[in-house]
N, C-alpha and C positions, 0 to 999 in steps of 0.2 A: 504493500500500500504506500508506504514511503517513496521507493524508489520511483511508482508509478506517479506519485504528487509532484513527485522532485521533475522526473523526467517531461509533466505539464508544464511545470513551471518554466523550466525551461527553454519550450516550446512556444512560449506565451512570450518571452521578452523582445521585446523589439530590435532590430539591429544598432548596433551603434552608429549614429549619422556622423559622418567623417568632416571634419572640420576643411573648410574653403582651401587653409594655409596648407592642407597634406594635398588638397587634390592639385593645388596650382605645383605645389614641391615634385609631385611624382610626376605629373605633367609634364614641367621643365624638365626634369632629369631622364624622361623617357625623349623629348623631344631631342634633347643636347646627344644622347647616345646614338637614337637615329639617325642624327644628321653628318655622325663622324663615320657611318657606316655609306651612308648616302653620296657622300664625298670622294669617299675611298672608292667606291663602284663607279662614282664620277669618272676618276683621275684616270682608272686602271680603261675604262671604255674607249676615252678621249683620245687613251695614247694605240690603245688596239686599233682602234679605223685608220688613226694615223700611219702608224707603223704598215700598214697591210699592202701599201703601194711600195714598201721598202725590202720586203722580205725578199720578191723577186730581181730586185735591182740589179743589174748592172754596170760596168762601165761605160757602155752605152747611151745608158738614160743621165745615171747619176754620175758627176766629175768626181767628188769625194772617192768614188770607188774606183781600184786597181782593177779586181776581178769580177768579187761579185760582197753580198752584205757580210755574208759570216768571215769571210777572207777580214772584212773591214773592220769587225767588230773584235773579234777572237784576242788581238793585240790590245784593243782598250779592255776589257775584260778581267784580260789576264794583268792589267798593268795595274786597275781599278782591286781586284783580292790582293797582290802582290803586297803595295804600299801599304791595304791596311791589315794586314797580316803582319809586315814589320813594322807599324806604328803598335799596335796592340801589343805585340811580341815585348817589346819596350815599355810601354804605356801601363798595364797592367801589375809587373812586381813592384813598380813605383808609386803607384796610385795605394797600392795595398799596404805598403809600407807607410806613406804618408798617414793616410787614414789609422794605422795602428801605432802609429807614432801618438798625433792628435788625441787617440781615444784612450791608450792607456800608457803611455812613457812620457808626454810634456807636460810640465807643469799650467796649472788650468789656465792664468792669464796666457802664455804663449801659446797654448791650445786656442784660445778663442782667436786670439789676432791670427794663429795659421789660417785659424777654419773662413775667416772673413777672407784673407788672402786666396784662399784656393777658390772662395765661391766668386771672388772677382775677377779670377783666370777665365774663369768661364764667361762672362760677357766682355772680354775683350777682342775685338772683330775680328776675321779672319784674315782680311787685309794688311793688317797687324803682321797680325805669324808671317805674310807674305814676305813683308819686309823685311822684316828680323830675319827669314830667313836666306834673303838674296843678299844681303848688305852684313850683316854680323856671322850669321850659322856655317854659310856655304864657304868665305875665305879662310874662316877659324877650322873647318875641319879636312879641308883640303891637303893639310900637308899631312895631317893624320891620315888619310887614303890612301897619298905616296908612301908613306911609313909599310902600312898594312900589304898594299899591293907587292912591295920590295920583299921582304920579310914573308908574309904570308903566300904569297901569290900563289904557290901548290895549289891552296884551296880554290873551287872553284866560284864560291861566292864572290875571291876578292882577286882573280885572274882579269887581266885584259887591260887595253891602257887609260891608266886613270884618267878622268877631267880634268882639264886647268881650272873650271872653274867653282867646282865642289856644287856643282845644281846635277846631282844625282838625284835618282829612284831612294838612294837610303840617306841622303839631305832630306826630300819631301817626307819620307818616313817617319825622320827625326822632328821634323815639325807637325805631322798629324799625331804623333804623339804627344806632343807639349802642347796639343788643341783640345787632347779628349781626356786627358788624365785629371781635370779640372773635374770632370765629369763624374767620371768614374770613382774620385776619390772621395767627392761630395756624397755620395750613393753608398758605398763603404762606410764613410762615416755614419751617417746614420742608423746602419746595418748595428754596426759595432755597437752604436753607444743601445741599441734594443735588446744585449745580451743579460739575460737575466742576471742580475746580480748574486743571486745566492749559487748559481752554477762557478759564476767565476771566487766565490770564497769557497766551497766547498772543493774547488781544486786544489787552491792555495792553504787551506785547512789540512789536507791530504797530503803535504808536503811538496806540491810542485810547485815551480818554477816559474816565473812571471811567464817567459817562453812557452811554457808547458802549459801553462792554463789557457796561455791563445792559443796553444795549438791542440787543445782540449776540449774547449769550452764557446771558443769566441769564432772561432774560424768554423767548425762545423754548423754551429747554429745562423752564423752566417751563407752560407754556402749558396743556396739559392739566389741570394741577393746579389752574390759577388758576380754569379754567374749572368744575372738578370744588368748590372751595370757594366760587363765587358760589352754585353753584346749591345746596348747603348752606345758605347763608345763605339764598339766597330761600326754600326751604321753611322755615325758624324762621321768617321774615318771612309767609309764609301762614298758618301755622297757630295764629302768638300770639295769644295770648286776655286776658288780666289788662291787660296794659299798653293796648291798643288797647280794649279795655274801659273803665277808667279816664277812659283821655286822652279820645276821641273823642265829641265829642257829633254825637252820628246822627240824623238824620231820614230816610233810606233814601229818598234821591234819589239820581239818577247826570247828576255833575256834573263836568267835568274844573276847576270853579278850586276853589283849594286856598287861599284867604283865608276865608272864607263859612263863617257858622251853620248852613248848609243841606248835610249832609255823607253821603256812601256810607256804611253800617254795613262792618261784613267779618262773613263767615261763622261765624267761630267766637266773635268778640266777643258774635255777636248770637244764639249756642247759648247763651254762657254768662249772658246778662241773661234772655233769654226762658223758658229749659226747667225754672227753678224753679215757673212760674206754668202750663205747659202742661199739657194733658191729652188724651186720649182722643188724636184723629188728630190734633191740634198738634205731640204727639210724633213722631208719624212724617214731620211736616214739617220740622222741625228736624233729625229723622235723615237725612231727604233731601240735606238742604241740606248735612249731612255729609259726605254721598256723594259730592257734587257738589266738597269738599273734597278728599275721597281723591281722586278722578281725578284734578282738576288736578296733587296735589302729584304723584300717580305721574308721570303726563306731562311735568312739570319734571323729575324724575328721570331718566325714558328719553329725553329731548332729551340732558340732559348727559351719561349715557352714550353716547350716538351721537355727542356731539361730542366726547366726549374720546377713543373707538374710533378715529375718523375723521382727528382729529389726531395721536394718538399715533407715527405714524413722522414725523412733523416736529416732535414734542420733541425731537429730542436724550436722549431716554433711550433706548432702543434702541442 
């Protein structure tokens, strides 16, 4: 009889009327989400019809092209993972380092003026790194090339003859590096400073080592994040244009040493020097070559989300 009065009563109350403030909130927030999905099917369509007169090009129609699109493409491709492959390769144990400097070795006044300093790296333009890298980077590290190439030169990385003027593939390297580590280390920080505090006493309780407890406690439960702000970094590092414009003298060869005049273009460098001068279906080679941009960066995106999905119950946030 209860249950059955209960289960009335129940029955009998009216819904709760949702207050204006939640319907305009969930509104806004379904709309704002929609429209980054709307956007994105925008961008990716725009560039598909575009590109679709480019796929069969050839020398013929289009001047840009030697042979034919992929002939044309393959060398910016390869030039465009190349650079950010070696800026990341660079960018990464220093960004992690910073950040674990910051969160648990400086003293807290110097930690805050770094952490301002590094969030300021980050909005200083690209045009910036440009210069710095054609005027300061590339004379500074040129004789260190000749060093390398003398001495090392067995190796094939640092085989062939150097630049005079230090505007290599691993100069623009060194500057998409010193672009995204701002980035990255900003991202880390935060990571770091969300490590449960009693995980990290209970390591150092247990007799380990400042060392040992990050590398116990702070780095695993970070894991996903760190994984989630490289791959950040790598898409800035693919898609920069000015600075790798600038620095890089290109000859659209695909070459892995990283001393040599003879150097990969990247994709977007080589949008932004060629599409003032382009015309007719040049255009739409260039847009191609866009496309071929999009997908990658998507694909670095949906790796790091499957690796971060993947890892997430062996961070330590759960």
């Amino acid at each position: 009889m209860t249950q059955t009065t209960a289960a009335a009563g129940t029955a009998a109350t009216p819904k709760a009327k949702r207050r204006a403030g939640d319907i305009w909130f969930s509104g806004s927030a379904l709309f704002a989400g929609s429209m980054i999905l709307a956007t994105l099917a925008a961008v990716a369509i725009f560039l598909i019809i575009q590109s679709v007169p480019a796929i069969g090009a050839d020398s013929s129609t289009a001047s840009l092209l030697t042979t034919n699109f992929w002939d044309y493409v393959w060398p910016l491709l390869f030039g465009t993972i190349w650079a950010a492959f070696l800026a990341l390769l660079m960018a990464v144990p220093l960004s992690l380092g910073v950040a674990l400097f910051i969160t648990h070795y400086a003293p807290r006044r110097l930690a805050q003026g770094l952490g301002y300093v590094v969030d300021l790296l980050a909005a200083v333009p690209s045009v910036v790194f440009g210069l710095w890298g054609i005027l300061v980077l590339a004379p500074a590290v040129q004789p260190a090339y000749t060093w390398l190439n003398k001495n090392v030169g067995w190796f094939p990385l640092f085989a062939g003859d150097v630049s005079a003027t230090g505007r290599t593939i691993f100069t623009a390297a060194i500057v998409l590096a010193v672009m995204v580590v701002p980035i990255i280390t900003a991202i880390c920080r935060e990571i770091f400073l969300q490590t449960p505090r009693l995980h990290e006493e209970a390591a150092l309780a247990l007799g380990a080592t400042r060392w040992e407890m990050i590398r116990m406690a702070v780095l695993p439960f970070g894991r996903s994040g760190i994984v989630s702000a490289s791959m950040l970094g790598l898409g800035r590092a693919l898609g920069e244009t000015m600075a790798v414009a600038m620095v890089l003298s290109a000859t659209g060869t695909v070459t892995f040493q990283l001393f040599t005049s003879t150097n990969p273009s990247t994709i977007a460098a080589n949008i932004a020097l060629t599409f003032p001068e382009a015309y007719d279906v040049n255009i739409n080679v260039l847009i191609a070559t866009g496309l071929i941009l999009f997908i990658v960066t998507f694909a670095v995106n949906a790796l790091a989300r499957f690796i971060v999905s993947r890892r997430k119950e062996f961070s330590g946030a759960n």
